[in-house]
LUMTOR-602852 format. One record per residue: y, x, z of N, C-alpha, C in turn. Coordinates in Angstrom, 3 decimals. Layout:
<sites>
[[Y,X,Z],[Y,X,Z],[Y,X,Z]];
...
</sites>
This chain:
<sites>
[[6.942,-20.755,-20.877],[6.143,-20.738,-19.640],[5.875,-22.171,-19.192]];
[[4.157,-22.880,-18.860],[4.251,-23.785,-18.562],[4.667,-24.328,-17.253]];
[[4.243,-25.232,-16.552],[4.361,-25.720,-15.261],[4.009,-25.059,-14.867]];
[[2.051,-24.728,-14.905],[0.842,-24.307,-13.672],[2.009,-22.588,-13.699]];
[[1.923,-21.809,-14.877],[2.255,-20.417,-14.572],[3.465,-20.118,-13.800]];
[[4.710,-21.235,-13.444],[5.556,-21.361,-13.001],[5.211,-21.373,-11.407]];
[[4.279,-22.245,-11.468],[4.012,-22.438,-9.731],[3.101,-21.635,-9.562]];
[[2.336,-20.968,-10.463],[1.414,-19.590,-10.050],[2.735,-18.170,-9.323]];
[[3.887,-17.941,-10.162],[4.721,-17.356,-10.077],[5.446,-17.551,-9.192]];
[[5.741,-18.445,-8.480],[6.460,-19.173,-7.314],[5.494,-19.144,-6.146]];
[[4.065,-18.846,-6.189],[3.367,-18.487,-5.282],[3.441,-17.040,-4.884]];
[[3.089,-16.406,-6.000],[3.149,-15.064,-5.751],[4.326,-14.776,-5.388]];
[[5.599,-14.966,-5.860],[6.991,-14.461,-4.840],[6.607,-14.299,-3.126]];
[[6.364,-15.773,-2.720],[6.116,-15.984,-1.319],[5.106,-15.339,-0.490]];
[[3.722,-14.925,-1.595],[2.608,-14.040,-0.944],[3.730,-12.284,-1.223]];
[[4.239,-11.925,-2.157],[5.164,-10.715,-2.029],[6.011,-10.515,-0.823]];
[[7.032,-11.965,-0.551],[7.989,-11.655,0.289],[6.985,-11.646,1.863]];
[[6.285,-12.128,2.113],[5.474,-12.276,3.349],[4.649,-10.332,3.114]];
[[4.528,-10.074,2.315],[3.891,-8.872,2.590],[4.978,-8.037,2.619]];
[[6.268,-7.824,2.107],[7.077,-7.160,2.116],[7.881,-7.031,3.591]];
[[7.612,-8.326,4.005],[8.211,-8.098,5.890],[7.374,-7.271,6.453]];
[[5.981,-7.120,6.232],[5.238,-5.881,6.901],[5.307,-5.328,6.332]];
[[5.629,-4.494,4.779],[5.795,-3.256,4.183],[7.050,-2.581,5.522]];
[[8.348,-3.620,5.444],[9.394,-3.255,5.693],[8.955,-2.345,7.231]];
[[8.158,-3.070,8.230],[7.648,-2.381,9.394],[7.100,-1.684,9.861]];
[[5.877,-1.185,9.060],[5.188,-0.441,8.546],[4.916,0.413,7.944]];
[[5.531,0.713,7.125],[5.743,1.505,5.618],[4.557,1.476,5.051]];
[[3.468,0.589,5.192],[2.419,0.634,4.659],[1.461,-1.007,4.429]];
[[0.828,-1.073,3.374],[-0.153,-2.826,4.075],[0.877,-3.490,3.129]];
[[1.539,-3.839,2.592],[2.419,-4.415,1.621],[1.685,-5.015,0.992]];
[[1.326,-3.558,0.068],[0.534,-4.041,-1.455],[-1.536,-4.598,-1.096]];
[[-1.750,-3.832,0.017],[-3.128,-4.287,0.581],[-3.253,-5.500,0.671]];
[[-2.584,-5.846,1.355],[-2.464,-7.687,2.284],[-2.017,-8.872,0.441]];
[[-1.200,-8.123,-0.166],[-0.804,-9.191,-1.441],[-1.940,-8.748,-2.499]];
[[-2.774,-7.758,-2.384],[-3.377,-7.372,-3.333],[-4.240,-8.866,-3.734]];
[[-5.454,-9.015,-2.992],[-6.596,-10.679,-3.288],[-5.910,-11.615,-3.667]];
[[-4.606,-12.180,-2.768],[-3.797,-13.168,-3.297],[-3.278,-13.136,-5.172]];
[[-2.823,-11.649,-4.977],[-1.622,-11.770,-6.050],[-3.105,-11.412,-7.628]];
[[-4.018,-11.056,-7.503],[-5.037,-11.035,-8.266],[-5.769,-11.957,-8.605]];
[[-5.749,-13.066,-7.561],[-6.121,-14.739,-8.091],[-5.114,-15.654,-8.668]];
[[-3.823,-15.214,-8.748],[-2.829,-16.254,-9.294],[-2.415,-15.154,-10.595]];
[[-1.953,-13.559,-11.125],[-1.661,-13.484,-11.896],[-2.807,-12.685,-12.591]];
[[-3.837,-12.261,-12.526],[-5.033,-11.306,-12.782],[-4.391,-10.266,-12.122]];
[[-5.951,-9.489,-12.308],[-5.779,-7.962,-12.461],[-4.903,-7.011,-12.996]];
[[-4.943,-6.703,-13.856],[-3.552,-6.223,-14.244],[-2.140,-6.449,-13.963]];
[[-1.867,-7.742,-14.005],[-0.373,-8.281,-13.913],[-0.263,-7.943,-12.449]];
[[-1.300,-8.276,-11.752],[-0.955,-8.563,-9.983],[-0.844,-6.480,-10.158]];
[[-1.654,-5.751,-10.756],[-1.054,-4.218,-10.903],[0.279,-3.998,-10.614]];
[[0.684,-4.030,-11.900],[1.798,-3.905,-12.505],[3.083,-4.780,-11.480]];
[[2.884,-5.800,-11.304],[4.559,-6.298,-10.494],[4.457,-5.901,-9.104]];
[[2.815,-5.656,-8.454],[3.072,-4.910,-7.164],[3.372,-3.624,-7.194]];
[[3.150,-3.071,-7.896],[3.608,-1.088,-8.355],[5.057,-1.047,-8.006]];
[[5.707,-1.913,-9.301],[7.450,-1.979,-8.968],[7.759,-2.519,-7.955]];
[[7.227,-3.361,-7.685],[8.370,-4.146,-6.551],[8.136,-3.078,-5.191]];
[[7.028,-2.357,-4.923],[6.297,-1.594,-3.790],[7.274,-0.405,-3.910]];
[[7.358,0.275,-5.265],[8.074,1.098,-5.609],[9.470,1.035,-5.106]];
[[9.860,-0.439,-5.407],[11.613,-0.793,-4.945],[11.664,-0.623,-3.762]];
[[10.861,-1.151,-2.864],[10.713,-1.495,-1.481],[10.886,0.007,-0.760]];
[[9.918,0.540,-1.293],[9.764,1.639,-0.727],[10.908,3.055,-0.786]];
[[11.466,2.539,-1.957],[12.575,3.373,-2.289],[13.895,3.462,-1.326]];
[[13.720,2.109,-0.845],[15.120,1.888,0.035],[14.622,2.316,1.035]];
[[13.203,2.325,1.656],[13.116,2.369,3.228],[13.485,3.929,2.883]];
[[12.661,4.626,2.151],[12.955,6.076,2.616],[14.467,6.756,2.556]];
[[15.183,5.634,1.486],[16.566,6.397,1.447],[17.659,6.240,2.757]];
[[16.975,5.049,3.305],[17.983,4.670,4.418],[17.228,5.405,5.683]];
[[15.922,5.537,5.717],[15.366,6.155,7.221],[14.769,7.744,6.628]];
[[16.088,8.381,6.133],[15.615,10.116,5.066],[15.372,11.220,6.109]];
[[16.192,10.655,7.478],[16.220,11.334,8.444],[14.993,11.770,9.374]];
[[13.979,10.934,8.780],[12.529,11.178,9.814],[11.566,11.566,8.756]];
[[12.104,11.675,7.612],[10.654,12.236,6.741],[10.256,13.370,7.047]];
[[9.012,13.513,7.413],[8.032,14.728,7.450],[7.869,15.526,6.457]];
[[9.049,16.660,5.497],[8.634,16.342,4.141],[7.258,17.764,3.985]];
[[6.665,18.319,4.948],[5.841,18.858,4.810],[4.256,18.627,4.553]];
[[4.325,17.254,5.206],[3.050,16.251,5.334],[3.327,15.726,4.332]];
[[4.647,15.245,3.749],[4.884,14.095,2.595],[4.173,15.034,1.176]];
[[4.398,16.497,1.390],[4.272,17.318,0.050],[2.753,17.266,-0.095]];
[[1.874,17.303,0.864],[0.579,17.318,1.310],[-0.568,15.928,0.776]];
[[0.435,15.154,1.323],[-0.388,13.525,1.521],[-0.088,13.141,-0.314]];
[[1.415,13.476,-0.813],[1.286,13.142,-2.355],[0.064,14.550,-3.402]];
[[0.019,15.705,-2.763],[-0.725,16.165,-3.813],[-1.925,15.566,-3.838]];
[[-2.377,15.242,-2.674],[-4.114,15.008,-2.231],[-4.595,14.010,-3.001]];
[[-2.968,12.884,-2.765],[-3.601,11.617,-3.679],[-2.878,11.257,-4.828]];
[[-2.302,12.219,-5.431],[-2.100,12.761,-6.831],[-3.655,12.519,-7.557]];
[[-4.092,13.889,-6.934],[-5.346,14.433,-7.261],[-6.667,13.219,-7.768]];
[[-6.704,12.562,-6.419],[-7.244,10.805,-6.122],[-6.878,10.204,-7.033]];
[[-6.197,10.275,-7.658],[-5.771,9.004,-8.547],[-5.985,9.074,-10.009]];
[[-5.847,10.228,-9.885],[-6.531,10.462,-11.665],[-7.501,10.113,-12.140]];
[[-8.727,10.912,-10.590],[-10.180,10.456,-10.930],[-10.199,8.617,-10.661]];
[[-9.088,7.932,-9.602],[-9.483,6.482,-9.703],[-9.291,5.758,-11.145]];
[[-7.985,5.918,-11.892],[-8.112,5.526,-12.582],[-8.800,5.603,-13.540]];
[[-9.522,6.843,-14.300],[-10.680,7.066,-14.927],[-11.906,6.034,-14.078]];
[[-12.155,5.958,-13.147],[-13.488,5.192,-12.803],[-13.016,3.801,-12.718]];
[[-11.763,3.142,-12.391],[-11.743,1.728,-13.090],[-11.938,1.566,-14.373]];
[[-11.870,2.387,-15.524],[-12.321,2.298,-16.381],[-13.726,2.013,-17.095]];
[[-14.420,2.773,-16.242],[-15.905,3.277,-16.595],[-16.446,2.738,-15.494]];
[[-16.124,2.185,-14.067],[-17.589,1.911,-12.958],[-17.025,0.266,-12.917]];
[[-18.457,-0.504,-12.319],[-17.917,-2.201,-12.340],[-17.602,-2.006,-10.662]];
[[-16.386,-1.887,-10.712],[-15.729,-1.815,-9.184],[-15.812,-2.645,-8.355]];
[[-16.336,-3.846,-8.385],[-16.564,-5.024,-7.254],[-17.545,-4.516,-6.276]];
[[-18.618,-3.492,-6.136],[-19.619,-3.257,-5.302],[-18.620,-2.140,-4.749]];
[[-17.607,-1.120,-4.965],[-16.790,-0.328,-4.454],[-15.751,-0.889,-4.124]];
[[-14.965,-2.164,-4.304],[-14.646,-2.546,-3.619],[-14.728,-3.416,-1.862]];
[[-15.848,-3.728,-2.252],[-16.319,-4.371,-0.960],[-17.003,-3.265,0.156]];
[[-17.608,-2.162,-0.589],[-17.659,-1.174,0.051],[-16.588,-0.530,0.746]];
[[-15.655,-0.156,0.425],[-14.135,0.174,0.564],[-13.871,-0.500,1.998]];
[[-13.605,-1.789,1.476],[-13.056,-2.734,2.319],[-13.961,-2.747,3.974]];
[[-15.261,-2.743,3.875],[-16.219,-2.717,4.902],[-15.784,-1.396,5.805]];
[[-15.714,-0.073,4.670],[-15.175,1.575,5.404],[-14.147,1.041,6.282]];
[[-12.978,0.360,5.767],[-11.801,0.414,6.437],[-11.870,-0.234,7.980]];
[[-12.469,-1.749,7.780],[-12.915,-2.394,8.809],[-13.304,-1.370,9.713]];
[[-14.601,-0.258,9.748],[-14.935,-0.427,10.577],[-14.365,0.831,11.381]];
[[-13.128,1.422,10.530],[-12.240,2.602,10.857],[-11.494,2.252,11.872]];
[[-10.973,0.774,11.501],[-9.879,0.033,12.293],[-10.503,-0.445,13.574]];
[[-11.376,-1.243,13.358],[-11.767,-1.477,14.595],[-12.233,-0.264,16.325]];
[[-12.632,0.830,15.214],[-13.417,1.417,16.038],[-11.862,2.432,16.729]];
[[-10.536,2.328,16.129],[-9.312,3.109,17.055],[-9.077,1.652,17.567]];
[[-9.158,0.724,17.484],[-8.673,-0.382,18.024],[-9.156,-0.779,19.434]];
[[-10.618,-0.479,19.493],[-11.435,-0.512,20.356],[-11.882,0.479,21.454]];
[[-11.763,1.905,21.074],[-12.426,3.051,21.208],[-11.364,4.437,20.711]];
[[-10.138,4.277,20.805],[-9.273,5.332,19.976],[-9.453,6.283,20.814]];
[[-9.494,7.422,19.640],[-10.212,8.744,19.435],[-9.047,9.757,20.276]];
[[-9.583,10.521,21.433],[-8.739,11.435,22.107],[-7.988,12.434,21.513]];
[[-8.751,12.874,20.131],[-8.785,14.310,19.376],[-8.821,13.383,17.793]];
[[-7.912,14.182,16.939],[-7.745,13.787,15.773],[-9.072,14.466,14.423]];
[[-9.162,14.199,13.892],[-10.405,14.673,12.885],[-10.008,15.804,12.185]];
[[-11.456,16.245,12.162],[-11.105,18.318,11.759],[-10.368,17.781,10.236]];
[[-9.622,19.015,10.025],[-9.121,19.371,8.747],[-9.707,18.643,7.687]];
[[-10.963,19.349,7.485],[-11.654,19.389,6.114],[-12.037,17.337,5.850]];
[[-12.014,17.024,6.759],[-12.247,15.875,7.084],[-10.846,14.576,6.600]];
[[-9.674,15.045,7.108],[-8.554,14.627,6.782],[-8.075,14.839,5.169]];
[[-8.680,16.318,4.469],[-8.582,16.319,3.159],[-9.058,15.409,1.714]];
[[-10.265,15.304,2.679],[-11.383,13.606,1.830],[-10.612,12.834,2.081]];
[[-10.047,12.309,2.908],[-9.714,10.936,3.233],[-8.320,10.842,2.631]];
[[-7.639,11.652,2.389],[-6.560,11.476,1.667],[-6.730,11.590,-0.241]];
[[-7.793,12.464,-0.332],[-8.677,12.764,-2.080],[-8.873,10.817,-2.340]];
[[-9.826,10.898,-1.518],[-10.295,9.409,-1.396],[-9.143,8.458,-1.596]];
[[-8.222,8.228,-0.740],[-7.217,7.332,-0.293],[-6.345,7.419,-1.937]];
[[-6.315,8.300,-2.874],[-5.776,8.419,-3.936],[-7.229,8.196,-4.986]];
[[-8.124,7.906,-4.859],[-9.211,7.593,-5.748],[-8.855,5.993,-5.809]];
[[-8.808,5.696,-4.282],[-8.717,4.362,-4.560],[-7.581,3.146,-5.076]];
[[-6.092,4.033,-4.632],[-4.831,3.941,-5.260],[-4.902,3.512,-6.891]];
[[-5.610,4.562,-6.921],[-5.883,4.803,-8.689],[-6.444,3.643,-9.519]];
[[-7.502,3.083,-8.633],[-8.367,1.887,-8.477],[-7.642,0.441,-8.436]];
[[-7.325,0.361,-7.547],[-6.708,-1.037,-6.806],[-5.530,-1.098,-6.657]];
[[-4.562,0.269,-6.495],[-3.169,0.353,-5.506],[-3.067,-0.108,-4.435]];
[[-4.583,-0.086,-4.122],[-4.347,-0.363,-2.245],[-4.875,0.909,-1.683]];
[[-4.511,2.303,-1.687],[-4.916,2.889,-1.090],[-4.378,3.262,0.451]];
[[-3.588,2.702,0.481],[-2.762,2.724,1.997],[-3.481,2.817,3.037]];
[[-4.459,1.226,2.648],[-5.068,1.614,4.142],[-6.157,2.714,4.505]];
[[-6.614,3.407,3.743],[-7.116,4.196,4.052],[-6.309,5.235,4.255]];
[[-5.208,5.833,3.834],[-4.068,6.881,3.885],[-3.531,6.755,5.094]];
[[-3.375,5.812,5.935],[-3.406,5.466,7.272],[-4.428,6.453,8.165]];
[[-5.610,6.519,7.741],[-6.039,7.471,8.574],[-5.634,8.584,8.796]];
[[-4.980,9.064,7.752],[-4.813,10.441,7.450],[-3.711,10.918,8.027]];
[[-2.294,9.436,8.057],[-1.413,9.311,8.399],[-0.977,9.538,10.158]];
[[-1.834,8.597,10.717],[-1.954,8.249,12.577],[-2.378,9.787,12.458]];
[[-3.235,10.636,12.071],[-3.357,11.850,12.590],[-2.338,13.095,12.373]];
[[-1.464,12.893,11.589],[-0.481,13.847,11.419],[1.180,13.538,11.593]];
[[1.055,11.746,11.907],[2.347,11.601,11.984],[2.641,10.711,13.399]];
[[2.858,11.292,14.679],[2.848,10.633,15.716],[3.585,9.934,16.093]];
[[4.875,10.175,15.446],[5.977,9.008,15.763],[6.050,7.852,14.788]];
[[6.787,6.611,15.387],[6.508,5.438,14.445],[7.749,5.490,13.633]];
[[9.014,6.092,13.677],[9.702,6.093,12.895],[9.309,7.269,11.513]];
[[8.490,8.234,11.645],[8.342,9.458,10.847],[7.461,8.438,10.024]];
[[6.204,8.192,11.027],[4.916,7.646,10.146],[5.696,6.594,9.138]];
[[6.863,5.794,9.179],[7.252,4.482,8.413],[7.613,5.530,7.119]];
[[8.896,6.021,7.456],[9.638,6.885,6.547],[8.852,7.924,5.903]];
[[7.798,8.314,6.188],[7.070,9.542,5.372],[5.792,8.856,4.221]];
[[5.571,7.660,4.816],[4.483,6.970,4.232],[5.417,6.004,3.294]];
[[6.542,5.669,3.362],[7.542,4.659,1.851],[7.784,5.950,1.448]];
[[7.814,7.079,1.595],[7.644,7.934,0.216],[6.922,8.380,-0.426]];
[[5.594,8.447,0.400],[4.690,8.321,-0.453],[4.433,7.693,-1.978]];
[[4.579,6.172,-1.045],[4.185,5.234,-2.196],[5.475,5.650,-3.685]];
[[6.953,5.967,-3.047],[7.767,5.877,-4.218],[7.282,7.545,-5.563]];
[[6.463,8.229,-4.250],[6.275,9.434,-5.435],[4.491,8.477,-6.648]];
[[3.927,8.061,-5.822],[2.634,7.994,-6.714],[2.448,6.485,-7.275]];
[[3.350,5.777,-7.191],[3.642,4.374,-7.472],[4.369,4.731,-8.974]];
[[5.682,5.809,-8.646],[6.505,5.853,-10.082],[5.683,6.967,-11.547]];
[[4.627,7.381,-10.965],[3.379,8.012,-11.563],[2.536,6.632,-12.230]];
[[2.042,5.830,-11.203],[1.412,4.628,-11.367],[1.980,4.036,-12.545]];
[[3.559,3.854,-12.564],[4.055,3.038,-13.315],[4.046,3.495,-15.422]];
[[4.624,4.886,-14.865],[3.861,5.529,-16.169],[3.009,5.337,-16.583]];
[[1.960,5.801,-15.712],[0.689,5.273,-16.913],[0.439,3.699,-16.992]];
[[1.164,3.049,-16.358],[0.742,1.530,-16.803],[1.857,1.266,-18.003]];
[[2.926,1.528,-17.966],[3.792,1.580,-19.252],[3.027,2.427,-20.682]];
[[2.149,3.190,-20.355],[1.932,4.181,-21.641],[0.422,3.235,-22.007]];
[[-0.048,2.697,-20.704],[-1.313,1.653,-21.332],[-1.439,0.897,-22.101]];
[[0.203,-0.307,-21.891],[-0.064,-1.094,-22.259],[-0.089,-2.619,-21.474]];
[[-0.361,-2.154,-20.240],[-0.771,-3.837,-19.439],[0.573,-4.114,-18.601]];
[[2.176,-2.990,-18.671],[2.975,-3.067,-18.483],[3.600,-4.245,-19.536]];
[[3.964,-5.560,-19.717],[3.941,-6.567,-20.507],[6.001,-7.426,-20.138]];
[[6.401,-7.762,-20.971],[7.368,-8.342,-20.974],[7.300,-9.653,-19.196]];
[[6.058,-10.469,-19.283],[6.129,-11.254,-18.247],[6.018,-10.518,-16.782]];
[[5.836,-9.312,-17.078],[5.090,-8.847,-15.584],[6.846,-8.006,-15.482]];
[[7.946,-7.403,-16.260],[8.754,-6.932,-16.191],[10.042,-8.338,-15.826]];
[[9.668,-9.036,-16.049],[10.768,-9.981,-15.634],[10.312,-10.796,-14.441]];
[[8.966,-10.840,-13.966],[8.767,-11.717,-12.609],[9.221,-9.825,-11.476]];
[[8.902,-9.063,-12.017],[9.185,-7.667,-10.636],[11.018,-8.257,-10.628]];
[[11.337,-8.370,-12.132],[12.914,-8.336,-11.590],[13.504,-9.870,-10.421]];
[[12.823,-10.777,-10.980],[12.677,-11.889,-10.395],[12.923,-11.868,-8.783]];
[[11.507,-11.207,-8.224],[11.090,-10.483,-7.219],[12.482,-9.681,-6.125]];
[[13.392,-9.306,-6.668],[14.145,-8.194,-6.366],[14.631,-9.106,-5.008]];
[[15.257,-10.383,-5.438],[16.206,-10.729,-4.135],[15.322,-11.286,-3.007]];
[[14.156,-12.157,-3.085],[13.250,-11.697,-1.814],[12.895,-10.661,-0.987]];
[[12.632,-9.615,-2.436],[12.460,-8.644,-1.858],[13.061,-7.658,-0.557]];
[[14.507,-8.086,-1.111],[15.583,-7.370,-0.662],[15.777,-8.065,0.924]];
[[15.563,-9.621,0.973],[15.672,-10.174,2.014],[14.344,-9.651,3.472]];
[[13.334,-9.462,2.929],[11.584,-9.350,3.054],[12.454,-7.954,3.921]];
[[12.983,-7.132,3.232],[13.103,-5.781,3.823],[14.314,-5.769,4.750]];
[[15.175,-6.565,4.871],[16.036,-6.852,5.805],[15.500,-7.564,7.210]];
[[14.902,-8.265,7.257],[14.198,-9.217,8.292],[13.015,-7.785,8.421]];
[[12.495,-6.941,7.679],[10.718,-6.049,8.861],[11.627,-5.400,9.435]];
[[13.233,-4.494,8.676],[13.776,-3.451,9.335],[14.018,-4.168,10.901]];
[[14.869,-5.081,10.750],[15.336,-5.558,12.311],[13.868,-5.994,13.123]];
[[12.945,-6.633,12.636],[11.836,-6.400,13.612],[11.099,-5.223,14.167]];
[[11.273,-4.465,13.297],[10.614,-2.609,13.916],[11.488,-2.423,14.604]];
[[12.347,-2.517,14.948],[13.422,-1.874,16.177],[12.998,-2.640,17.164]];
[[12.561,-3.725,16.965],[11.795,-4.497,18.133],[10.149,-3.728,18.673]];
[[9.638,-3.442,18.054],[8.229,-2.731,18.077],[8.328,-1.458,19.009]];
[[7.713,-1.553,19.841],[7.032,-0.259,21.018],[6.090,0.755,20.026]];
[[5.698,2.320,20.313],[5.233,3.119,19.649],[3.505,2.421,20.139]];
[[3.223,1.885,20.782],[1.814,1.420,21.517],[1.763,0.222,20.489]];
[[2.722,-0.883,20.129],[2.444,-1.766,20.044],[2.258,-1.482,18.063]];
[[3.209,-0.664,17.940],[2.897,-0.505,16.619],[1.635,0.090,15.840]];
[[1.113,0.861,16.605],[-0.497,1.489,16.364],[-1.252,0.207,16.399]];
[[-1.296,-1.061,17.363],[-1.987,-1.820,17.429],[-1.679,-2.279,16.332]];
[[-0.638,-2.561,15.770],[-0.148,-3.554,14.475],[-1.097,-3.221,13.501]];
[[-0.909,-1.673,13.372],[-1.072,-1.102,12.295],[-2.513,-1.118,11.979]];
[[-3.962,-1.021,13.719],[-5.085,-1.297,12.984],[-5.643,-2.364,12.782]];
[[-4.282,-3.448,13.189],[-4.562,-4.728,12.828],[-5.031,-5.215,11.509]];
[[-3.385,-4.897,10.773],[-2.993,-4.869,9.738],[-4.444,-4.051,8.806]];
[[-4.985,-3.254,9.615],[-5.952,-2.380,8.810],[-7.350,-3.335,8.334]];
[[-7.796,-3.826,9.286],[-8.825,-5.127,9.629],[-8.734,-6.346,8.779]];
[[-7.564,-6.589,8.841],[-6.894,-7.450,7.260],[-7.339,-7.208,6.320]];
[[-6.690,-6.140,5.985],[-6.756,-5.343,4.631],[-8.277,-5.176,4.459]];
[[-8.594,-4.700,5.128],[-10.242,-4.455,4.604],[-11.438,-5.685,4.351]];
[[-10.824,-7.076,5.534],[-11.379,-7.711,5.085],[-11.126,-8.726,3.783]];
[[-9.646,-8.742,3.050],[-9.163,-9.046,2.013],[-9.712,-8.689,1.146]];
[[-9.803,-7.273,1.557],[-10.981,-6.539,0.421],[-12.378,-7.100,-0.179]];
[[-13.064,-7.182,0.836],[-14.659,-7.626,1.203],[-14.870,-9.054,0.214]];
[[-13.803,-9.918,0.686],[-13.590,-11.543,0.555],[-13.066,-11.290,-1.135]];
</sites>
C-alpha cells in the first residue's frame, strides 16, 4: 500500500467515524452523509462494500443494546418492502447510467425534508402511499446503500417515538445490509483491501457509537425530528453534489 492510498484510508476512517456519531443518534444518515465522501477517496464499489459492514456492525449493537423498543411489527414490514426494492435496485445499477437518478433522488429527498421542516404535515400519508416509499427506499438501497433517507419517510409516519424510530430503523439496516453483503461477497467487489480497512474501522467505530449513544439521551423528541430533517437536507444534497 502506497502513501496517497494510506492517507486516502485515513480519510475515510474520519469521514466513517463522524458519520457513525449520527448513525449512533439516529439510527439512520450514517451511510447517506459518508456515502459522496467515501466514493471520492475509495470508488464505488469499495466505498460499497466497507460502508455495508461497518453500517452492519454499527447497527448490530444499537439494536442489541436498545431490543427493548423495537417495533418488530413495522420492522417485519419496512424489511420486506425493501427486500423487495433492492433486488430490482441492484439489477438497475447494473443496466441504467445512475448519475441522472441519482441527482434526481437526492432533489426528491430535499424537497421531502424541507417541506416537514417548514410546513409538517398534521396527518400522515395514506397507506398505499407509504408502500412506494418504502418499495422505492429499497430500490435505492440496492443502488447506492443510501436508502435511509428516504425510509425515513416511511419511518416518522409509523414510528412516533424517538427511541422506537432509532432501535427499529438499526435493524433494519442489520437485516438488508447482511443480504447486501452476500451478494457483494458472491460478486466479487467484496476484495481482500475493502475486508481489512471494515476491520480497521471497528475501533472508531466502536468509539463513534459510544459518544451518538450519550448524546441522544441529550436530544428532546421535537428536537430530534428537527435533526432528523436536517440530516435529511444533507443527505439529499450530498446526493445532488
Amino acid at each position: 500500500m502506497d502513501a496517497t492510498e494510506t492517507t486516502r484510508d485515513v480519510l475515510f476512517l474520519i469521514v466513517l467515524f463522524l458519520a457513525n456519531v449520527i448513525q449512533a443518534i439516529t439510527g439512520f444518515a450514517g451511510t447517506v452523509l459518508a456515502m459522496p465522501f467515501s466514493v471520492l477517496l475509495l470508488g464505488t464499489d469499495a466505498a460499497k462494500v466497507v460502508l455495508n459492514l461497518t453500517t452492519l456492525l454499527a447497527c448490530l449493537w444499537l439494536g442489541v443494546q436498545h431490543r427493548a423498543h423495537i417495533r418488530w411489527r413495522i420492522l417485519g414490514e419496512m424489511v420486506a418492502l425493501m427486500a423487495v426494492g433492492m433486488v430490482a435496485g441492484i439489477a438497475l445499477y447494473a443496466a441504467l447510467p445512475v448519475a441522472p437518478l441519482r441527482r434526481a433522488y437526492g432533489l426528491f429527498i430535499i424537497v421531502i425534508a424541507l417541506k416537514n421542516l417548514l410546513r409538517p404535515s398534521r396527518t400522515d400519508p395514506p397507506r398505499w402511499l407509504l408502500v412506494v416509499i418504502a418499495l422505492a427506499a429499497g430500490v435505492i438501497h440496492g443502488m447506492f446503500i443510501s436508502g435511509g433517507a428516504l425510509l425515513v419517510v416511511y419511518a416518522t409516519a409509523t414510528l412516533k417515538d424517538k427511541n422506537e424510530f432509532r432501535a427499529t430503523m438499526a435493524c433494519v439496516w442489520v437485516a438488508l445490509n447482511a443480504l447486501m453483503a452476500v451478494e457483494q461477497a458472491t460478486s466479487g467487489v467484496m476484495t481482500s483491501h475493502t475486508l481489512v480497512l471494515s476491520a480497521v474501522a471497528i475501533p472508531p467505530l466502536i468509539v463513534a457509537i459510544v459518544i451518538g449513544n450519550r448524546l441522544q439521551k441529550r436530544v428532546s423528541q421535537r428536537a430530534f425530528l428537527t435533526l432528523t430533517y436536517i440530516l435529511l437536507v444533507i443527505s439529499g444534497a450530498s446526493i445532488v453534489l
